[in-house]
C-alpha positions in Angstrom: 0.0 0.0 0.0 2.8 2.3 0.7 4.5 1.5 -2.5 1.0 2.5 -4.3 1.1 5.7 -2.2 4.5 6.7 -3.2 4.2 5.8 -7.4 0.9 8.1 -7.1 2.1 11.2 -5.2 5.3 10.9 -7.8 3.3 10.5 -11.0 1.0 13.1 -9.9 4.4 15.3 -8.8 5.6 14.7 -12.6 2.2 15.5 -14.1 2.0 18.6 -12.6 6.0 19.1 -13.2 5.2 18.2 -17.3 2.1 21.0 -16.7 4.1 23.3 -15.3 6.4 22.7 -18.2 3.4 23.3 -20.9 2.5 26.8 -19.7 6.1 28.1 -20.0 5.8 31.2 -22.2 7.5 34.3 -23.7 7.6 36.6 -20.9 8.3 39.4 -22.7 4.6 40.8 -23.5 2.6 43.6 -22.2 -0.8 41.7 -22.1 -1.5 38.4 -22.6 1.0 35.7 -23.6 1.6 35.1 -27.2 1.2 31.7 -28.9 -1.2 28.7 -29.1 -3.6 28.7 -25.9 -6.2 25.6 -25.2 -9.7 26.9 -24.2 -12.4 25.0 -22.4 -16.5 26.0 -21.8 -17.8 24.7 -18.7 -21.2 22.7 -20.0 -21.4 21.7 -16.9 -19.7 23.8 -14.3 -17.2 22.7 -12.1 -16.1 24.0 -9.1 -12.5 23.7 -9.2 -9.7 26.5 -9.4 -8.5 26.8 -12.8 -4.7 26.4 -11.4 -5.9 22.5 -10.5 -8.1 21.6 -13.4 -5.5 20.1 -15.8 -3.5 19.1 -13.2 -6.5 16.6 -11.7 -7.2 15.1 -15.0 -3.8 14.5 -16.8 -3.3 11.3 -15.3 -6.7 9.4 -16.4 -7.2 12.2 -20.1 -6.8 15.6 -19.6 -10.1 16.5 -20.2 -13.7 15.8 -18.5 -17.2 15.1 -19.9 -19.0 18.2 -20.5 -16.0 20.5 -21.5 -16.0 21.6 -25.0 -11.8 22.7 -25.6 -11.2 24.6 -28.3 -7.5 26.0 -29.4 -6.7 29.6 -30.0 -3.5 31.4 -31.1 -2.8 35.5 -29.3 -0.9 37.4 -32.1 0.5 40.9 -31.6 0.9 43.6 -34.2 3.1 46.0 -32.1 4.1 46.4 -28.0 0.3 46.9 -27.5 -2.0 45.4 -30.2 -3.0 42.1 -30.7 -5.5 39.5 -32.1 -6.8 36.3 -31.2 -7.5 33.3 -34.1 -9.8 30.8 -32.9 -9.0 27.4 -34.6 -11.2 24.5 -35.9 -9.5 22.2 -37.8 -8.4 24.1 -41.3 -10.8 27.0 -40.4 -9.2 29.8 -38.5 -11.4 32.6 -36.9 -9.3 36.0 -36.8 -10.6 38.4 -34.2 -9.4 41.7 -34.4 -12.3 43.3 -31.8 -10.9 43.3 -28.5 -11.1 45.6 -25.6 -8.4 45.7 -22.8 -8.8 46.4 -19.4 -7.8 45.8 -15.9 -9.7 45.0 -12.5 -8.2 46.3 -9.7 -10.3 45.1 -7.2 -9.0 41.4 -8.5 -6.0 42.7 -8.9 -5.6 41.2 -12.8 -5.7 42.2 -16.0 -9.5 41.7 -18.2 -10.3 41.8 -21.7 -13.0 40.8 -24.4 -12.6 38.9 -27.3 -16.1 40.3 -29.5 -17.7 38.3 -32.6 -19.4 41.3 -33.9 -21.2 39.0 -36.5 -22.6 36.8 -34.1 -23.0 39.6 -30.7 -21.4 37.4 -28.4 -18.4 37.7 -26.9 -15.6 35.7 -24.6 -15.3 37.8 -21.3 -11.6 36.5 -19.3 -9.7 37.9 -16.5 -5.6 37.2 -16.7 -2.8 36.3 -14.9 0.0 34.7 -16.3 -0.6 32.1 -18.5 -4.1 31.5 -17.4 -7.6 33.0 -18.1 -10.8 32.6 -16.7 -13.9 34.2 -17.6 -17.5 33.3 -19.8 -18.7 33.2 -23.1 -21.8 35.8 -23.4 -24.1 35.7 -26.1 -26.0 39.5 -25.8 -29.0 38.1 -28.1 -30.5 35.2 -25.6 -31.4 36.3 -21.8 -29.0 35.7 -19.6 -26.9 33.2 -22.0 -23.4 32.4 -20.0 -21.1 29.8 -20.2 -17.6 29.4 -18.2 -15.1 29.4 -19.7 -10.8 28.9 -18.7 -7.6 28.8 -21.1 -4.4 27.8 -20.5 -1.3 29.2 -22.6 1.1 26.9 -24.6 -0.9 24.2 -24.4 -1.8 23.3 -28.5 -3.4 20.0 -27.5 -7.6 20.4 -27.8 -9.1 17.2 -26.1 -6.0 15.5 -24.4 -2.3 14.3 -25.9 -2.6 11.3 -25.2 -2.2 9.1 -28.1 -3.8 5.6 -27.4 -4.0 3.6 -30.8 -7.3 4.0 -32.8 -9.6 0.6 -32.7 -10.5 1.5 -36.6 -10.0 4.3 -39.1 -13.3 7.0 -39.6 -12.4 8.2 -42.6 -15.2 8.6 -45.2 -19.1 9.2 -45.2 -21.3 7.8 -42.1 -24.9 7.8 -42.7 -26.5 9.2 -39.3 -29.5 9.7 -37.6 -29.7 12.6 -34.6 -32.2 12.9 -32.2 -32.7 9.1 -31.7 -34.4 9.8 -28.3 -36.9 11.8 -29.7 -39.9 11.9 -32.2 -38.2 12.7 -35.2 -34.8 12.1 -35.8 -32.7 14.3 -38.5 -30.8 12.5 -41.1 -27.4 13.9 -41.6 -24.2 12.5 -43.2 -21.1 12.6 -41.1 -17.6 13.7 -43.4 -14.6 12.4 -41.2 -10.8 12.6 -41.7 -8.7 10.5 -39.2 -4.7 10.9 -39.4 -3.8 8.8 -36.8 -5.6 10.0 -33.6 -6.6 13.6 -34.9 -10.2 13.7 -36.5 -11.8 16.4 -38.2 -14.7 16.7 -40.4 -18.4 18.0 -40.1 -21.9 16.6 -40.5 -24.0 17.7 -43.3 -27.9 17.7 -42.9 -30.4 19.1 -45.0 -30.8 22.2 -43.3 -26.5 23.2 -43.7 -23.8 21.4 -41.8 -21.9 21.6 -38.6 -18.9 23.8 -39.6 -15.3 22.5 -38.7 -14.7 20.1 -36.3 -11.9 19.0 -34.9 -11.2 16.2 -32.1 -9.6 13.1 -31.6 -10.0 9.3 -31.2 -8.8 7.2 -28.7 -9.0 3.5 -28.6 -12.6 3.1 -28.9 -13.9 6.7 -28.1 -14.2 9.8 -30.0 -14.8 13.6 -29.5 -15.0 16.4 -31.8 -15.8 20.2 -31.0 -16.7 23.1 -32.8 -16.5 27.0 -31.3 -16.9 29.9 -33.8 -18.4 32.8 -31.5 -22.0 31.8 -32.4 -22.3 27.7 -31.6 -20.6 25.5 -29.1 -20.9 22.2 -30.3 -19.1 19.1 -28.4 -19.9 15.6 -30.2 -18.6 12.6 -28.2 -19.3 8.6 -29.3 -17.7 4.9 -29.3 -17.0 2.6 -32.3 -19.2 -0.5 -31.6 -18.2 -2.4 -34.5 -19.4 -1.1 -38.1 -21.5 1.2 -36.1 -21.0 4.8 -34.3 -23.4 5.5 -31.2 -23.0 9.0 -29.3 -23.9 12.7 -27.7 -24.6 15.5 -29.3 -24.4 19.1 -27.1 -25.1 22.4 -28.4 -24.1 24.8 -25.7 -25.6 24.2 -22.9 -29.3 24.0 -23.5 -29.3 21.3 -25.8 -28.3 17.3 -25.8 -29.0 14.4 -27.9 -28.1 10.9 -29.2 -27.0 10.0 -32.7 -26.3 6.9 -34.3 -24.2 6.6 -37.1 -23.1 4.0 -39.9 -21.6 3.6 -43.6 -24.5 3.3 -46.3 -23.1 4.4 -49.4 -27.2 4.0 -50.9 -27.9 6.7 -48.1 -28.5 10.1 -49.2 -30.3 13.6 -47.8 -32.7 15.4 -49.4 -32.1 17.5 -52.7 -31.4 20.7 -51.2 -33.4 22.6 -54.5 -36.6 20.9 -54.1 -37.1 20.9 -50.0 -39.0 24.5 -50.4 -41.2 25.0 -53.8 -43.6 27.3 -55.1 -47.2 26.5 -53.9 -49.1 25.2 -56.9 -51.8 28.2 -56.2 -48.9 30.9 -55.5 -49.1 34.7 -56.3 -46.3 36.2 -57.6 -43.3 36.8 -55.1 -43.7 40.8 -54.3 -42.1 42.5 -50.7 -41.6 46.3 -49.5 -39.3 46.3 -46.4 -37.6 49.1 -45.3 -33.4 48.8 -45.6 -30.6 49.5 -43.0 -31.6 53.6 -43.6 -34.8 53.4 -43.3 -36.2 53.8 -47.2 -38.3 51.7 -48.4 -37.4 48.9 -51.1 -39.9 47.2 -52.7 -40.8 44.9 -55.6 -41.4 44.8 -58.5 -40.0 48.1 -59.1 -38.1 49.4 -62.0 -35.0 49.2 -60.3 -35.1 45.1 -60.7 -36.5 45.6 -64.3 -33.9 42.9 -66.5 -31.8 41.8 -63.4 -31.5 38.4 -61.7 -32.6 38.3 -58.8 -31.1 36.6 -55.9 -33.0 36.7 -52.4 -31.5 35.8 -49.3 -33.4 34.4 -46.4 -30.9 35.2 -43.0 -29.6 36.1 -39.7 -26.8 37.3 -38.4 -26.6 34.9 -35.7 -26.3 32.4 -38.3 -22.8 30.3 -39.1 -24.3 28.9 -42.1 -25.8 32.3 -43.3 -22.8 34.0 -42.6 -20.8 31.2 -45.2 -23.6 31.9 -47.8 -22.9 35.8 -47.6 -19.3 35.6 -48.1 -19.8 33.4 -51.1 -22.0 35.5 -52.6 -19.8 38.7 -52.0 -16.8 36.9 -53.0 -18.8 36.0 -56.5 -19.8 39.7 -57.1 -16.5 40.4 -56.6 -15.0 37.7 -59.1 -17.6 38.3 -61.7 -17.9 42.1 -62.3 -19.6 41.8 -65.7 -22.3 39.6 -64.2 -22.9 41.3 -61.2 -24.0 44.2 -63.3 -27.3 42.5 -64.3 -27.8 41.0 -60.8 -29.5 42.2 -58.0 -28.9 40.5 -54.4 -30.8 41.4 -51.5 -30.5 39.7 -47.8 -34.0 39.5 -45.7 -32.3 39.8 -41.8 -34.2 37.9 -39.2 -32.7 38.9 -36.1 -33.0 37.8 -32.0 -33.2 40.9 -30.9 -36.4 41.8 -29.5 -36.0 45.5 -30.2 -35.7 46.6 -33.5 -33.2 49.5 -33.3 -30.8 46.8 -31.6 -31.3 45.0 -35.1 -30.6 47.6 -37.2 -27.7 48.5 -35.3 -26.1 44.7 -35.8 -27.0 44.6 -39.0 -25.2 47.7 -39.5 -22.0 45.9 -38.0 -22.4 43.0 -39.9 -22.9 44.3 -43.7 -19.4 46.8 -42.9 -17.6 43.8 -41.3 -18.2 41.8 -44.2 -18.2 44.4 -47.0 -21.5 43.4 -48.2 -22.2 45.5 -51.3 -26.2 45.0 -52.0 -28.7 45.6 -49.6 -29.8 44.2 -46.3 -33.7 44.4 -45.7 -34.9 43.9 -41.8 -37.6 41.6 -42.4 -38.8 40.5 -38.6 -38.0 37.9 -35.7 -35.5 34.8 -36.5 -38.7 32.4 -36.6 -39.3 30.2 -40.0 -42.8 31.3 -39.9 -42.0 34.9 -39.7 -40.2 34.2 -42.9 -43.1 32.4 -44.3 -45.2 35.7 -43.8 -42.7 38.1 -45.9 -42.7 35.1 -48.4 -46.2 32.8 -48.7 -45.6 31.8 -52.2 -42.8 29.0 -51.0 -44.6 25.9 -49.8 -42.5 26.3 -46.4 -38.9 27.7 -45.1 -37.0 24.5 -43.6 -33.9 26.3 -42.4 -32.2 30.0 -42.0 -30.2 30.3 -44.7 -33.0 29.9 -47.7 -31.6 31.2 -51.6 -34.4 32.2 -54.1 -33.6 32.8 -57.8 -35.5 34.7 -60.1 -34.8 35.4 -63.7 -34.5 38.4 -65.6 -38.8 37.7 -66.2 -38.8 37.5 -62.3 -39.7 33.7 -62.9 -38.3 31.5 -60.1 -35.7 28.9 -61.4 -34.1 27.9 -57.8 -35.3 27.4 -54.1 -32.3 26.4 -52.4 -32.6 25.4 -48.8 -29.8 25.6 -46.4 -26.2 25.9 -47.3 -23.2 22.9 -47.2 -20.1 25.6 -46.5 -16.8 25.4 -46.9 -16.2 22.3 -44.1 -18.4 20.0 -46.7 -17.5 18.3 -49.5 -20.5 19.6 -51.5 -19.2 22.5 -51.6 -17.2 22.7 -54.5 -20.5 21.5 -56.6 -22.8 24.0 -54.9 -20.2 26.8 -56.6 -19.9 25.0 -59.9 -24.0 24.7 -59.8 -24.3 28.2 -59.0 -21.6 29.2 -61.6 -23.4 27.6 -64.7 -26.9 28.9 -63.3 -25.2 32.3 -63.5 -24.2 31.9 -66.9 -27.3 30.7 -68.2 -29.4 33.3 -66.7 -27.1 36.2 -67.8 -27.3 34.5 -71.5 -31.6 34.4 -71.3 
């Protein structure tokens, strides 16, 4: 017994020792310490001083159920300026919004990282190599998550390395919400190298964005934070099969099953949302971000295609859909002079200036050149006011496409991003639409 006693008090000595190790940094900043940081948000909160946390879990896997890590890398411009890149997998998120302060009553150093796109925000204190703080999003009430980083740590679930029981790579054919009524089909895109795993889930709605995790033996974890979602997937290989958790900040859980069906396939995204048989023609008059009023039809759309945009700002997928279609007006100057794009914003906030002002933030952030119409509260039914003739409005983002006639030739419902592997095709798709509508 004393032998035991001694082995455990000396592992746990090295542990910490090896911890200790990690957090070493460059010393010679006037903030917070340069380099690759590991972040974790508290699902469940835990009562345990930050200076213990990775200390108490290195020795079973550096990491506990209900943390969702993330990795973020501090970057300064001069003695005094920095910014802060959150990382998922290839996907880097660079934030250049940050406010510095210090708390004198705590005695530290403060700061806020903002995602103006998304109005939330991470909130840490500082000291050393260590932060500890929340994640606040501004649109929900009272929306708060912990939330503690350590620096030079560039490991996001654990570094441990115990050898994979089987390689995910390739397309899993899953079902989410298996506890409940109506499970969502999806289809799971994984990349394993060893024991890092990234990929996303594509439903028919848009996808997961980029996750990144790990596998270990039999068990898996991927996570996913962009300043708008917190999603933390955990599951176990049982043979040709994949059974886990899904979590979604922390007021949403689930199970999912997963497994490889090549026959298996989601929903053409162009024929979820159609015309009703009996439909008027599409007409709106919304005011835009100034307050004038923009309506149609109206000379102004007389011999242009149309594109309409069914969004929010708090939207990951919307926000994907956006920059793709500035990034085309951009590549295609000749076309975009016989198109007209306009975004219909359906916002959280629950008072309308607040909306305005966001949306304000988010068309300058993003250099959006074509107008942004406030059309009403983030609700699928609100959006099915502004625009009865579609036969429903499955998922926030939703692309309509009229021709120079003002005939619709494409309902497209949600949006596979960058992290998919449809989304090479939906460019290509929208490429030759372009061209054949601008030929007409």
């Amino acid at each position: 017994m004393m032998n035991f006693a001694v082995k455990f008090l000396t592992g746990l000595f090295l542990a910490g020792t090896i911890l200790s190790g990690c957090i070493t940094t460059n010393t010679a900043f006037t903030r917070v310490a340069p380099g690759i940081w590991r972040g974790v948000l508290e699902l469940e909160h835990y009562n345990i001083p930050v200076r213990d946390r990775d200390t108490i879990f290195t020795l079973k896997e550096q990491f506990r159920e209900g943390e969702l890590p993330f990795n973020f890398e501090v970057t300064y411009l001069d003695d005094e300026r920095f910014y802060v890149e959150i990382i998922n997998g290839s996907e880097r998120i660079r934030c250049d919004s940050i406010q510095y302060g210090r708390d004198r009553s705590a005695a530290r150093d403060t700061f806020n990282i903002w995602f103006p796109e998304f109005a939330s925000y991470l909130h840490a204190g500082v000291r050393g190599g260590v932060m500890q703080g929340e994640w606040v999003v501004t649109t929900k009430a009272d929306y708060r998550i912990p939330f503690y980083a350590h620096a030079g740590r560039d490991y996001r679930f654990t570094s441990l390395n115990e050898p994979p029981v089987q390689d995910l790579t390739g397309n899993w054919a899953t079902l989410f919400g298996i506890d409940q009524d109506e499970p969502e089909r999806a289809i799971g895109e994984f990349r394993q190298d060893g024991n890092r795993l990234e990929g996303t889930f594509r439903t028919e709605t848009g996808d997961y964005r980029f996750l990144e995790g790990t596998v270990q033996g039999r068990k898996f974890w991927l996570s996913c934070f962009d300043g708008a979602h917190a999603f933390l997937f955990s599951g176990s290989i049982q043979g040709d099969t994949l059974q886990g958790e899904f979590r979604s900040g922390k007021h949403y859980r689930t199970l999912w099953h997963a497994w490889k069906d090549p026959e298996f396939e989601l929903g053409n995204p162009d024929s979820l949302s159609v015309l009703r048989p009996d439909a008027a023609p599409i007409t709106f008059s919304l005011p835009n971000l100034e307050g004038a009023t923009v309506s149609f039809p109206s000379p102004a759309f007389e011999d242009k295609i149309k594109i309409l945009t069914i969004m929010g700002t708090w939207c990951p997928n919307c926000l994907d859909e956006q920059r793709f279609l500035v990034e085309y007006l951009k590549k295609n100057p000749t076309r975009a002079d016989k198109m007209e794009v306009l975004s219909f914003a359906f916002e959280r906030y629950p008072d309308t200036a607040d909306a305005i002002a966001q949306l304000k933030r988010y068309k300058s952030r993003l250099e959006i050149p074509y107008e942004i119409l406030y059309a009403g509260k983030a609700d699928k039914k609100e959006a099915e006011k502004v625009f009865p003739a579609l036969s429903q409005v499955l998922a926030f983002p939703t692309m309509i496409i009229l021709d120079k006639q003002n005939k619709v030739r494409r309902i497209h419902t949600g949006f596979d991003g960058p992290a998919t592997s449809r989304y090479p095709d939906f460019q290509r798709e929208f490429n030759a639409l372009m061209e054949q509508l601008v030929e007409e």
